[in-house]
C-alpha positions in Angstrom: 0.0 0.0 0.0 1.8 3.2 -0.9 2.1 5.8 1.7 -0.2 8.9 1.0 0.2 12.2 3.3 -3.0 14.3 3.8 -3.8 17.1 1.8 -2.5 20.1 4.7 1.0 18.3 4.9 1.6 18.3 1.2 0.4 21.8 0.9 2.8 22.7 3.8 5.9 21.4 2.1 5.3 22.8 -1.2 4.6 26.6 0.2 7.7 26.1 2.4 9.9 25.1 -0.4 7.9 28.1 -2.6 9.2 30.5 0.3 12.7 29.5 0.5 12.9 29.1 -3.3 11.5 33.0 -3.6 13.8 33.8 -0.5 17.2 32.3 -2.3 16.3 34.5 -5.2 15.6 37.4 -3.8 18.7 37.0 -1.6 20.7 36.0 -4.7 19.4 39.1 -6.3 20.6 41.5 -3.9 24.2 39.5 -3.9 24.5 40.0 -7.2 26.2 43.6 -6.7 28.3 42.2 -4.1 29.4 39.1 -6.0 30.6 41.3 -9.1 33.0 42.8 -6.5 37.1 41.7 -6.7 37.6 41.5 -2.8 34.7 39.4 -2.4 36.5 36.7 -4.9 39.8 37.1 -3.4 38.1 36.2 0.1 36.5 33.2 -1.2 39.7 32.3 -2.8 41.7 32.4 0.0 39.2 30.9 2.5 39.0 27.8 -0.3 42.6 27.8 -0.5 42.6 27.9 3.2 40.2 25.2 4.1 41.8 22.7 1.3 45.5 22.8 2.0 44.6 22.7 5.9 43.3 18.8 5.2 39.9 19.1 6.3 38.8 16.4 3.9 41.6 14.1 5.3 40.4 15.4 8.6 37.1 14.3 8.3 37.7 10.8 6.9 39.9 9.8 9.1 38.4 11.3 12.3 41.7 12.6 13.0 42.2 15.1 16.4 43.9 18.2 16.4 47.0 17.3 18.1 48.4 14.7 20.1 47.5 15.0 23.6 48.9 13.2 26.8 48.5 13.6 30.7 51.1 14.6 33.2 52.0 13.6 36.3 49.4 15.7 38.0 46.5 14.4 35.7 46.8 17.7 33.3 46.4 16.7 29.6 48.7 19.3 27.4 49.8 18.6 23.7 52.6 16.6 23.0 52.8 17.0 19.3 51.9 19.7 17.2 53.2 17.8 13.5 52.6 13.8 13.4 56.5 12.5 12.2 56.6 10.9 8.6 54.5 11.9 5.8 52.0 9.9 5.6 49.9 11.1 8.3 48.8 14.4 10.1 47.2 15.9 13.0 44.1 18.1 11.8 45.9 21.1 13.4 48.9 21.1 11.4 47.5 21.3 8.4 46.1 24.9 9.3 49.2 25.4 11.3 50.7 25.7 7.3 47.6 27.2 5.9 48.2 30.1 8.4 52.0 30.0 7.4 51.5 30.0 3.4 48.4 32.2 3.7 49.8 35.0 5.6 53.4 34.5 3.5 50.7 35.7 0.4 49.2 38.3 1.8 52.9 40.1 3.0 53.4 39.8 -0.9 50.1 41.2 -1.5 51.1 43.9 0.4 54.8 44.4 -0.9 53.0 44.6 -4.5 50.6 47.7 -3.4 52.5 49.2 -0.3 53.2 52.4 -2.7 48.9 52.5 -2.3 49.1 52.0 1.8 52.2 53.9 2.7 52.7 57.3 1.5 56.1 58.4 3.4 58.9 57.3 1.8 60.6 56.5 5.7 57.7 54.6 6.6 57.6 52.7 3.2 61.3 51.7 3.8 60.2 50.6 7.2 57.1 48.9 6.1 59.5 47.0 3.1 62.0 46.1 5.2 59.6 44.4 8.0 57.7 43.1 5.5 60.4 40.8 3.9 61.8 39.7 7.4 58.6 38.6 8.3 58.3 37.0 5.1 62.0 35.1 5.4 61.0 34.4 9.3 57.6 32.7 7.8 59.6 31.0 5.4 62.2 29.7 7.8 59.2 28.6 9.8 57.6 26.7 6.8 61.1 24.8 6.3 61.3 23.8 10.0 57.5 22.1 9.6 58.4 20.8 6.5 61.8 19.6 8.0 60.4 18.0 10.9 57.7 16.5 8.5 60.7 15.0 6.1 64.1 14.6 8.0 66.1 14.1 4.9 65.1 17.1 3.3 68.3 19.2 3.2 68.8 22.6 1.6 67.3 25.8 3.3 67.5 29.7 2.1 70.6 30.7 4.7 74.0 29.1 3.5 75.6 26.2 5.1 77.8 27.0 8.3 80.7 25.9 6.8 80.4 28.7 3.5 83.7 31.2 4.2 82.5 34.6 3.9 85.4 37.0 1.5 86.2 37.4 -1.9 85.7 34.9 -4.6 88.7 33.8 -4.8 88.0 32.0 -1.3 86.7 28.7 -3.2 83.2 27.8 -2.3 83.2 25.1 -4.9 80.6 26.9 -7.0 83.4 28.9 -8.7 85.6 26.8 -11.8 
């Protein structure tokens, strides 16, 4: 016997779904002005880029927690690992741990690109240059030392070795024929 609703609960349901239907339009019509607009993009973008390379999917499939936590001797529970060792696992925290890292790394270079349009000064543009790309080499020192600690073997970084003499090029590096 197939199931049949009375008339009031199908007439419910359709006027509901009429309502929301007529509400996503007119909502949709009103974001229309706002959706033409360049910042709105970029902020979609980056929360997209954001929310993918964080791991969320991997995240949610695996039911993975944040960080690992353990207990002290008193009974207090405190993280004992931000980044999970090897590649091919992670905590969910270290994923936007890096998504911070990479995202704000992007938006220093977004501002390096325009900081004639923020600053006006030519002192405080120097200064606002100059603290701009140490932030942006202590960002990427801190993305080598997750990646590092996520890879052991992995080798190079952006500083030269310890054991580069500093002079003249006649002190042989043995880049130089």
């Amino acid at each position: 016997m197939p199931l049949t609703f009375p008339f009031s609960t199908i007439l419910y349901k359709n006027v509901l779904f009429l309502v929301i239907f007529a509400a996503f339009l007119t909502v949709l019509k009103y974001l229309r002005v706002v959706m033409l607009e360049p910042v709105v993009w970029f902020v979609i973008a980056m929360l997209t880029y954001f929310i993918c390379t964080g791991g969320i999917v991997y995240s949610i499939i695996h039911n993975v927690p944040w960080f690992k936590m353990d207990r002290d001797q008193y009974g207090t529970v405190y993280i004992s690992e931000y980044f999970m060792k090897g590649q091919r696992g992670q905590w969910a925290g270290e994923g936007y741990i890096f998504s911070v890292l990479v995202c704000t790394t992007g938006f220093i270079l977004i501002f390096l690109s325009k900081v004639d349009d923020f600053v006006k000064k030519n002192s405080h543009r120097r200064i606002a240059v100059i603290s701009c790309l140490a932030l942006m080499y202590f960002l990427t020192e801190m993305m080598l030392v997750c990646y590092k600690y996520k890879s052991p073997w992995y080798g190079p970084g952006f500083s030269p070795p310890g054991h580069y003499q500093r002079g003249p090029l006649m002190a042989d590096q043995g880049n130089n024929i």
